[in-house]
N, CA, C and O atoms as a printed pandas DataFrame, in Angstrom:
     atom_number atom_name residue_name chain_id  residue_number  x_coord  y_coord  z_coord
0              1         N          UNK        A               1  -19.728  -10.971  -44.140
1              2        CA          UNK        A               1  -20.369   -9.738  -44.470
2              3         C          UNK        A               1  -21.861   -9.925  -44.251
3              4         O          UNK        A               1  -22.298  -11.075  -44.273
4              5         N          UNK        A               2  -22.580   -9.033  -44.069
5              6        CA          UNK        A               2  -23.813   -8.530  -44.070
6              7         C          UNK        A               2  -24.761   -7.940  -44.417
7              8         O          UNK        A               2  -25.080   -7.095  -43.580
8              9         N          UNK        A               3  -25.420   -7.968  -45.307
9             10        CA          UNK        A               3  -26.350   -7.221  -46.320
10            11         C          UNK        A               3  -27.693   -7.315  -45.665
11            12         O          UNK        A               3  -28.249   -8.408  -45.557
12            13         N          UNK        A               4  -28.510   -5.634  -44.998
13            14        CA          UNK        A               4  -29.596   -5.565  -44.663
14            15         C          UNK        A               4  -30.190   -4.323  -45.459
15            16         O          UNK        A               4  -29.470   -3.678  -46.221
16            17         N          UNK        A               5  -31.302   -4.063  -45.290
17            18        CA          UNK        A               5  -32.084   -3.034  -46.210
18            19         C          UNK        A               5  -32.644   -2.687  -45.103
19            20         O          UNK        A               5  -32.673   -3.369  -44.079
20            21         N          UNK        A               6  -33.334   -1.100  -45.333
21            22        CA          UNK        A               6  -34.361   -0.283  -44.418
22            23         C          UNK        A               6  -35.487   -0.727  -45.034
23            24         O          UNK        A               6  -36.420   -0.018  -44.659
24            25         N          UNK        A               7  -35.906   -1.689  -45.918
25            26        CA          UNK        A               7  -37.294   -2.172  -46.662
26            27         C          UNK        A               7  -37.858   -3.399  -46.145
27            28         O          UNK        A               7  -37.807   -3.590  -44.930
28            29         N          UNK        A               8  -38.319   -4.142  -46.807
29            30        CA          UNK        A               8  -38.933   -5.628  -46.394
30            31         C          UNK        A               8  -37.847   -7.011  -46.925
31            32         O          UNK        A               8  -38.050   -8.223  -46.860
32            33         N          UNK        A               9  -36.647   -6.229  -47.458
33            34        CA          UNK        A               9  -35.434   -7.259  -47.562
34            35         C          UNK        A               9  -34.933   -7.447  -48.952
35            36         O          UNK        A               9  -33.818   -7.803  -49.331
36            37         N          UNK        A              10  -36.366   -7.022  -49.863
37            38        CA          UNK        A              10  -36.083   -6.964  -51.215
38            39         C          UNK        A              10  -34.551   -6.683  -51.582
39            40         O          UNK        A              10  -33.677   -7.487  -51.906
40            41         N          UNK        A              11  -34.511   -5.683  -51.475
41            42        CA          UNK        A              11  -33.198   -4.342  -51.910
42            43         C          UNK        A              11  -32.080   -5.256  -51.553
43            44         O          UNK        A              11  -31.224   -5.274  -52.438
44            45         N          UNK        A              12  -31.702   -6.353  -50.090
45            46        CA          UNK        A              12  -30.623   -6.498  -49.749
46            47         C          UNK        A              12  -30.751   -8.316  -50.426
47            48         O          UNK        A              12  -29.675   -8.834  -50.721
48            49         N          UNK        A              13  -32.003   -9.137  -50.622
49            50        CA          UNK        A              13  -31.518  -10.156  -51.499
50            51         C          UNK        A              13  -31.229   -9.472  -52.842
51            52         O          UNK        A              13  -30.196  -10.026  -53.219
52            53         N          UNK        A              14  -31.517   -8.736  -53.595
53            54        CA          UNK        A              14  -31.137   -8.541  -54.878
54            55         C          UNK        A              14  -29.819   -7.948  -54.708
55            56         O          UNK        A              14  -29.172   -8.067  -55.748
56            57         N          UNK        A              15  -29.157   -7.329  -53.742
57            58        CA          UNK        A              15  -27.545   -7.175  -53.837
58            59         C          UNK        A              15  -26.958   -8.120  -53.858
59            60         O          UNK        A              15  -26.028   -8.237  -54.656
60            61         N          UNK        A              16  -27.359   -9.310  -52.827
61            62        CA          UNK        A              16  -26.860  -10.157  -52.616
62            63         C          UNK        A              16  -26.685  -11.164  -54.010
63            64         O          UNK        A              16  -25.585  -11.384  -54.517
64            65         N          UNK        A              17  -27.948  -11.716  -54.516
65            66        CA          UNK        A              17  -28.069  -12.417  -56.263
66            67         C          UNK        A              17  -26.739  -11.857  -57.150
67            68         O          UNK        A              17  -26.124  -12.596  -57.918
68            69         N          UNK        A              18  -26.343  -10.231  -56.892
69            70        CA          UNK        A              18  -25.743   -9.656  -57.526
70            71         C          UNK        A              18  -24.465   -9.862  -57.090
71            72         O          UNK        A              18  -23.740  -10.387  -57.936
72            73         N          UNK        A              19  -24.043   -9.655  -56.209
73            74        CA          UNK        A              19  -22.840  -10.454  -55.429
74            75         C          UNK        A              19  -22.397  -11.896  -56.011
75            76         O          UNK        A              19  -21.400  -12.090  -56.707
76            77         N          UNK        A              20  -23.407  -12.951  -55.555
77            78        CA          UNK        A              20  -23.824  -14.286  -56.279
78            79         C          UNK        A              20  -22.801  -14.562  -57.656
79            80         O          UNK        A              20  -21.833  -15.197  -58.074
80            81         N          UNK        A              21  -23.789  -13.600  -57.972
81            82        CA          UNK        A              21  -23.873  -13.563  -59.920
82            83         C          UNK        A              21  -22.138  -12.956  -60.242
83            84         O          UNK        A              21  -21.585  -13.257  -61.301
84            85         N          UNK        A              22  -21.625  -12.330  -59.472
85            86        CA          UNK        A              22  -20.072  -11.549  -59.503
86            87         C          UNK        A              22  -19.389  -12.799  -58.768
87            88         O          UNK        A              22  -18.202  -12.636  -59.051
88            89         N          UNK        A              23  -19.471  -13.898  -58.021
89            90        CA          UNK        A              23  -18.437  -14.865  -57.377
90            91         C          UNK        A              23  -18.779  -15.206  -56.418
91            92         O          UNK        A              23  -18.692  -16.384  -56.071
92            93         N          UNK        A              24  -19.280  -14.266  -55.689
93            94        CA          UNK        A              24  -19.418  -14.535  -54.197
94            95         C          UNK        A              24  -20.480  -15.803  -53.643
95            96         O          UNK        A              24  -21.498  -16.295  -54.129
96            97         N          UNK        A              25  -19.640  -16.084  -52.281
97            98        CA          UNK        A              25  -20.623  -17.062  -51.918
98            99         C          UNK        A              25  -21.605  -16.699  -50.591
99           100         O          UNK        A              25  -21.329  -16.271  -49.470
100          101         N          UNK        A              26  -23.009  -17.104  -51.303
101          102        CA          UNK        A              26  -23.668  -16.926  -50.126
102          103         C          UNK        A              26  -23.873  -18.026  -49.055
103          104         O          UNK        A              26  -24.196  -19.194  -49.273
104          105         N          UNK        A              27  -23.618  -17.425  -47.824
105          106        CA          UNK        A              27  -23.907  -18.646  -46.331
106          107         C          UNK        A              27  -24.906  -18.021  -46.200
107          108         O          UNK        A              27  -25.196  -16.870  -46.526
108          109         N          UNK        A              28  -25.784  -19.278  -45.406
109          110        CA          UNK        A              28  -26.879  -19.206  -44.764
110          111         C          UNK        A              28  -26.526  -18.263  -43.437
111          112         O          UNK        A              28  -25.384  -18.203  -42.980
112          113         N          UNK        A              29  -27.729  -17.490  -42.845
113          114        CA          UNK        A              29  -27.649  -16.829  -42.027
114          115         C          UNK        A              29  -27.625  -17.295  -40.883
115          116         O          UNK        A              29  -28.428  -18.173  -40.568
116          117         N          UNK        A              30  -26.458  -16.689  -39.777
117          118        CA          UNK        A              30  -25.768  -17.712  -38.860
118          119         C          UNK        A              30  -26.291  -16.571  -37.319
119          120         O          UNK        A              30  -26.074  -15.360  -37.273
120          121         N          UNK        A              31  -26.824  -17.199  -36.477
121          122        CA          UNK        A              31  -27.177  -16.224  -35.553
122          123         C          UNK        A              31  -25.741  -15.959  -34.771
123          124         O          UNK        A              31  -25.751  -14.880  -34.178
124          125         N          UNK        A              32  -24.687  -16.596  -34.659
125          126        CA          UNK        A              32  -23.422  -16.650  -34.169
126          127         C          UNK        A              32  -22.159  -16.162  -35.034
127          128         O          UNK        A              32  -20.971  -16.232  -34.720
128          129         N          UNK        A              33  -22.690  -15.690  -36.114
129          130        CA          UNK        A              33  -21.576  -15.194  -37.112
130          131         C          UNK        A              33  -21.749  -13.575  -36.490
131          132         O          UNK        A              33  -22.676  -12.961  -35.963
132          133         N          UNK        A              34  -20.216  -13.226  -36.889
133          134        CA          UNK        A              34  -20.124  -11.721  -36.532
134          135         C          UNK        A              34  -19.476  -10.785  -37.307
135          136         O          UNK        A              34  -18.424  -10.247  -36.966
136          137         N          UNK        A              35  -20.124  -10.547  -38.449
137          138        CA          UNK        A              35  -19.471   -9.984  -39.801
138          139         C          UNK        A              35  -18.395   -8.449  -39.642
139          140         O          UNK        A              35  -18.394   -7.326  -39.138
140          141         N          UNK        A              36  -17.635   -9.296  -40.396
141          142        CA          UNK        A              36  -16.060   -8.015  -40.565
142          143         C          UNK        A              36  -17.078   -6.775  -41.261
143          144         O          UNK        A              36  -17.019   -5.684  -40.694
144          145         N          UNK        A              37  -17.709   -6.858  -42.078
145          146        CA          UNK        A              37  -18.497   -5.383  -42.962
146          147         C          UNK        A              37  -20.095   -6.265  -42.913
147          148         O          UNK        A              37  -20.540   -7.408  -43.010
148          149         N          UNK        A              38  -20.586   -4.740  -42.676
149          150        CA          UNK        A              38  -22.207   -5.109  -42.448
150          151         C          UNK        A              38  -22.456   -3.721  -43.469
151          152         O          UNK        A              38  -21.962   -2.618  -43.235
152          153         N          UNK        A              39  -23.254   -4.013  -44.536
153          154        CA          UNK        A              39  -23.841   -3.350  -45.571
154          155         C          UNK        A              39  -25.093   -2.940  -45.193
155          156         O          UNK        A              39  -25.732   -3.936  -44.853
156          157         N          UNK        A              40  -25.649   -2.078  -45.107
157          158        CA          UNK        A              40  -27.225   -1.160  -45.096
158          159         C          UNK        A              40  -27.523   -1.101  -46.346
159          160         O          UNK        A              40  -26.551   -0.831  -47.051
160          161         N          UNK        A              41  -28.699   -1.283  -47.003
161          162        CA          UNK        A              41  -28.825   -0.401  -48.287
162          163         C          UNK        A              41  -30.187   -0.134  -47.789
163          164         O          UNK        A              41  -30.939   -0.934  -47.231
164          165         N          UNK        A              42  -30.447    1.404  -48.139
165          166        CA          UNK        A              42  -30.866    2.534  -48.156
166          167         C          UNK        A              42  -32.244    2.573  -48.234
167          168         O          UNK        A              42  -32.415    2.617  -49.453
168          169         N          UNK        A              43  -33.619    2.588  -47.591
169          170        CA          UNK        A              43  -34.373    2.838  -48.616
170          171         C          UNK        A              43  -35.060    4.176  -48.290
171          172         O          UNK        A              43  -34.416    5.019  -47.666
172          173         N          UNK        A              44  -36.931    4.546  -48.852
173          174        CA          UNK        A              44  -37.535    5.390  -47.945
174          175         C          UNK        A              44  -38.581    4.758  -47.237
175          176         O          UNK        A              44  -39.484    4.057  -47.694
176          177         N          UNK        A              45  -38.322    5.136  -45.890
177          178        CA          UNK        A              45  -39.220    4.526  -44.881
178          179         C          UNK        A              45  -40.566    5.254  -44.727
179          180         O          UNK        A              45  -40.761    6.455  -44.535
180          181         N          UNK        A              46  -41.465    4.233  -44.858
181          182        CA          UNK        A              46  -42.804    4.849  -44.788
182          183         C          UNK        A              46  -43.598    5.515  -43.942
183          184         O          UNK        A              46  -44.548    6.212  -44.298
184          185         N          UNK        A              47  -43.073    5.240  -42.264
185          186        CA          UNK        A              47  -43.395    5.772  -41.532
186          187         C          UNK        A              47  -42.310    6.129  -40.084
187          188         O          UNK        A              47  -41.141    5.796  -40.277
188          189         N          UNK        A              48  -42.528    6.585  -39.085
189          190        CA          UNK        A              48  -41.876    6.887  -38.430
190          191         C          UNK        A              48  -40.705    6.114  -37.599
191          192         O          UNK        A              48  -39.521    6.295  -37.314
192          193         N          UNK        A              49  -41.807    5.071  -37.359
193          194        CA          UNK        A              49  -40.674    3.541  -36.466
194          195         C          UNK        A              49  -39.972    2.968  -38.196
195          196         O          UNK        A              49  -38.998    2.215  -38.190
196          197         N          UNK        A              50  -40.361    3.253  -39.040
197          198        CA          UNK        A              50  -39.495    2.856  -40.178
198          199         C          UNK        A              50  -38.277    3.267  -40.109
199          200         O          UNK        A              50  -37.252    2.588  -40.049
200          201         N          UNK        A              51  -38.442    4.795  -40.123
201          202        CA          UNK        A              51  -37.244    5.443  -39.309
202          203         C          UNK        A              51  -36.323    5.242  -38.805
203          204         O          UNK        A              51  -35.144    5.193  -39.154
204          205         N          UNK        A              52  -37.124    5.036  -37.434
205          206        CA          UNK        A              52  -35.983    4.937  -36.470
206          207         C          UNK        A              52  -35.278    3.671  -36.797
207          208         O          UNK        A              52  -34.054    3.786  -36.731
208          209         N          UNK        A              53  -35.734    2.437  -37.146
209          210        CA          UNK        A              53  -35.069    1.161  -37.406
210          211         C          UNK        A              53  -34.087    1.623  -38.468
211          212         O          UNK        A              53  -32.858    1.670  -38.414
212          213         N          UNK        A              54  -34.832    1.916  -39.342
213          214        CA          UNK        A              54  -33.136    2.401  -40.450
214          215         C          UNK        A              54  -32.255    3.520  -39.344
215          216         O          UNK        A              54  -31.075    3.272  -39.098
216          217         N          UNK        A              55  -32.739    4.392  -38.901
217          218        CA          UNK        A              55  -31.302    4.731  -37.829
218          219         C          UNK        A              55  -30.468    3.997  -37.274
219          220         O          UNK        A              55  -29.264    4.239  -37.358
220          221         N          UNK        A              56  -30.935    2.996  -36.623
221          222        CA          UNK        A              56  -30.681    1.836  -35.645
222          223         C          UNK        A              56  -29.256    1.250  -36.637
223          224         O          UNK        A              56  -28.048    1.334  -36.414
224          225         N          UNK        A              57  -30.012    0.655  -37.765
225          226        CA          UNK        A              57  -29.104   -0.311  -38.874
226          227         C          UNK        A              57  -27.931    0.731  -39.288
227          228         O          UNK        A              57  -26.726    0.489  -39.231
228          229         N          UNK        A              58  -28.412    1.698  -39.631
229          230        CA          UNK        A              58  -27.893    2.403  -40.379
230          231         C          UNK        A              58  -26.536    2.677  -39.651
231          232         O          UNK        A              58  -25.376    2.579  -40.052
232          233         N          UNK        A              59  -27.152    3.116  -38.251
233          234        CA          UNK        A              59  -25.881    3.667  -37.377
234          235         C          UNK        A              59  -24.873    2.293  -37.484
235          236         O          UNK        A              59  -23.737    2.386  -37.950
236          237         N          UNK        A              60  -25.274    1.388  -37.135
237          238        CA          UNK        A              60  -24.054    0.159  -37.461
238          239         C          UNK        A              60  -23.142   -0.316  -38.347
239          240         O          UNK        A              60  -22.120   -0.987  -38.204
240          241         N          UNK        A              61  -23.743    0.192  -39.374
241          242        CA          UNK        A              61  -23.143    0.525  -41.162
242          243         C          UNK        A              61  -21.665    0.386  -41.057
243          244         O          UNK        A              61  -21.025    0.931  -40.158
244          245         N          UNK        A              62  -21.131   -0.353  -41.991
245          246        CA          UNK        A              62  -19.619   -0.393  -42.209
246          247         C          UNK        A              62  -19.969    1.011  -43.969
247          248         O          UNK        A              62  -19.333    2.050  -44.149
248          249         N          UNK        A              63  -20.775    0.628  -44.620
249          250        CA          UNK        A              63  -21.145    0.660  -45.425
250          251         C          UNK        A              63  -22.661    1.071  -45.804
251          252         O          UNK        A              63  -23.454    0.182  -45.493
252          253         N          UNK        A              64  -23.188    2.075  -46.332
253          254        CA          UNK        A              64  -25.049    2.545  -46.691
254          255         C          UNK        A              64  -25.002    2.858  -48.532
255          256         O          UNK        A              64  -24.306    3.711  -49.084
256          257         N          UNK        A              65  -25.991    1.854  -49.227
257          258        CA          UNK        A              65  -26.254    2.072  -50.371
258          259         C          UNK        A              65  -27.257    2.635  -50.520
259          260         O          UNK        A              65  -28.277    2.405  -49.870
260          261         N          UNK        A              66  -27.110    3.696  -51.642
261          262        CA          UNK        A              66  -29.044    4.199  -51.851
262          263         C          UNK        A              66  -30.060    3.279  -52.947
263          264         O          UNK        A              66  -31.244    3.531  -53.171
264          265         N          UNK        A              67  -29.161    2.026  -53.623
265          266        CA          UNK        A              67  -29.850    1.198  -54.018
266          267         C          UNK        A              67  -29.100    0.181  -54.476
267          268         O          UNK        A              67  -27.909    0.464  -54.606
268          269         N          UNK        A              68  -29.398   -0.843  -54.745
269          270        CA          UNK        A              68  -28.480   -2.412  -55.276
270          271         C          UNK        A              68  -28.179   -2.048  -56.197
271          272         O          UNK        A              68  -28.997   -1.559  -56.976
272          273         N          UNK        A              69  -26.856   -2.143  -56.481
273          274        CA          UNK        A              69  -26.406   -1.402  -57.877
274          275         C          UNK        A              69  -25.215   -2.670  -58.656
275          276         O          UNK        A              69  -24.178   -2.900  -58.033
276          277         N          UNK        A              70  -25.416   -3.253  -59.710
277          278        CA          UNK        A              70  -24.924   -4.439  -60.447
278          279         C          UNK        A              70  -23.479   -4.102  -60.744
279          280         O          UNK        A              70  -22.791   -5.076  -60.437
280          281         N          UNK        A              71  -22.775   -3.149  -61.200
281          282        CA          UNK        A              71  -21.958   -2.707  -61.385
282          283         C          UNK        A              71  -21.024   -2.625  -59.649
283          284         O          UNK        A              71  -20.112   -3.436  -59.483
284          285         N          UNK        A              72  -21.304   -1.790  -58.695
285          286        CA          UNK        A              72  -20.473   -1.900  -57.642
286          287         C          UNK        A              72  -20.542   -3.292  -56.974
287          288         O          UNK        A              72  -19.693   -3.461  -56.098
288          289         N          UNK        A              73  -21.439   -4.392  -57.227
289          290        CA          UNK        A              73  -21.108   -5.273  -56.726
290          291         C          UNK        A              73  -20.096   -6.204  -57.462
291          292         O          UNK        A              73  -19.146   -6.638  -56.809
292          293         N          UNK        A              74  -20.206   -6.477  -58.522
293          294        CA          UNK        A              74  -19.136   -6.649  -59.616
294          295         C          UNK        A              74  -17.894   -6.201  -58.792
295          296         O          UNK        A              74  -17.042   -6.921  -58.272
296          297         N          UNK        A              75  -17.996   -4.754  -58.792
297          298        CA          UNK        A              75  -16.356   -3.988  -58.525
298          299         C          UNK        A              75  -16.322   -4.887  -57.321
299          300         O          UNK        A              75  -15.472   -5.776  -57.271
300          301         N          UNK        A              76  -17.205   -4.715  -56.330
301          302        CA          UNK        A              76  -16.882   -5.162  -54.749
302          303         C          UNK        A              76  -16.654   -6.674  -54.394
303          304         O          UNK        A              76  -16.214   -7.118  -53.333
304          305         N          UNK        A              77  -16.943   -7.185  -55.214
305          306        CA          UNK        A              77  -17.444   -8.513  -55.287
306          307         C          UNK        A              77  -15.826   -8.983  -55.557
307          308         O          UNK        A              77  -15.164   -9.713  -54.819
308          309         N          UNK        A              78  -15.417   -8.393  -56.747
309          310        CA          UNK        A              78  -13.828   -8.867  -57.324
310          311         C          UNK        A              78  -12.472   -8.679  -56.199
311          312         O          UNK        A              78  -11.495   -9.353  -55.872
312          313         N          UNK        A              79  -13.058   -7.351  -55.842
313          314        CA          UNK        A              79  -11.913   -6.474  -54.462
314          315         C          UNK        A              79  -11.988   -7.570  -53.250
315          316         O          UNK        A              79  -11.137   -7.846  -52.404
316          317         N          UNK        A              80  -13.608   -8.225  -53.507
317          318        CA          UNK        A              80  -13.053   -9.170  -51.750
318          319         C          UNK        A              80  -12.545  -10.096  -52.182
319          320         O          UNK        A              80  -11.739  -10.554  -51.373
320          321         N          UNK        A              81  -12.608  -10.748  -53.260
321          322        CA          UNK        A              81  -11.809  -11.773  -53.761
322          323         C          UNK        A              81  -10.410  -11.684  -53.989
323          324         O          UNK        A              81   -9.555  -12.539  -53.758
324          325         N          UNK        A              82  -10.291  -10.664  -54.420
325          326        CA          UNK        A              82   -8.559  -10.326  -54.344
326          327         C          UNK        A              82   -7.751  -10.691  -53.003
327          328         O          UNK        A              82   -6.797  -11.425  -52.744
328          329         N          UNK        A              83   -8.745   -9.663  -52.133
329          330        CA          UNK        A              83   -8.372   -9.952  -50.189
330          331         C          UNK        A              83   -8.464  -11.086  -50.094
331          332         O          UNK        A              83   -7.327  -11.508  -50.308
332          333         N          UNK        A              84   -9.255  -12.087  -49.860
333          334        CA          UNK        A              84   -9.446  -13.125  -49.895
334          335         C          UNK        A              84   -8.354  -14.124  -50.180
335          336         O          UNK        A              84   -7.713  -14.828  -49.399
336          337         N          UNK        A              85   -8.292  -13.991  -51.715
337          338        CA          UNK        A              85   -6.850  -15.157  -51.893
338          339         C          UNK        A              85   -5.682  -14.409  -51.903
339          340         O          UNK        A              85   -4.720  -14.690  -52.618
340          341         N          UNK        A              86   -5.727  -13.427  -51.107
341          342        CA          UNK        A              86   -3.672  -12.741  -50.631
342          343         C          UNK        A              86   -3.541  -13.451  -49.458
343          344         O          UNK        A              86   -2.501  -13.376  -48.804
């Protein structure tokens, strides 16, 4: 999986801690990995090429949050684990 933000990265390490903190394990970022779900989370872009880059990400989206939220990663966090060990 993949966790990016339309911000300076903040938004998508603190999902990630939150993920963490629910089970999950974080890998180091692999330029050759090719993630099953790629997460966007959301932000407001300050200017125009801000924009368009969150279009860019955004359009690739398995998934777009409007903010890191402790609770759905919990939920999400448990659901891949379920997949995981079936």
């Amino acid at each position: 999986m993949s966790v990016l933000d339309t911000e300076d990265g903040t938004p998508s390490r603190r999902f990630s801690e939150m993920l963490s903190k629910a089970g999950a394990t974080l890998l180091e970022q692999s330029s050759d990995a090719d993630p099953d779900l790629r997460i966007v989370i959301r932000g407001a872009p300050a200017s125009a090429e801000a924009r368009r880059r969150a279009l860019v990400l955004e359009e690739a989206a398995d998934l777009i949050l409007g903010a890191p939220r402790p609770a759905f990663a919990r939920l999400f966090a448990s659901a891949c684990a379920a997949w995981v060990n079936d």
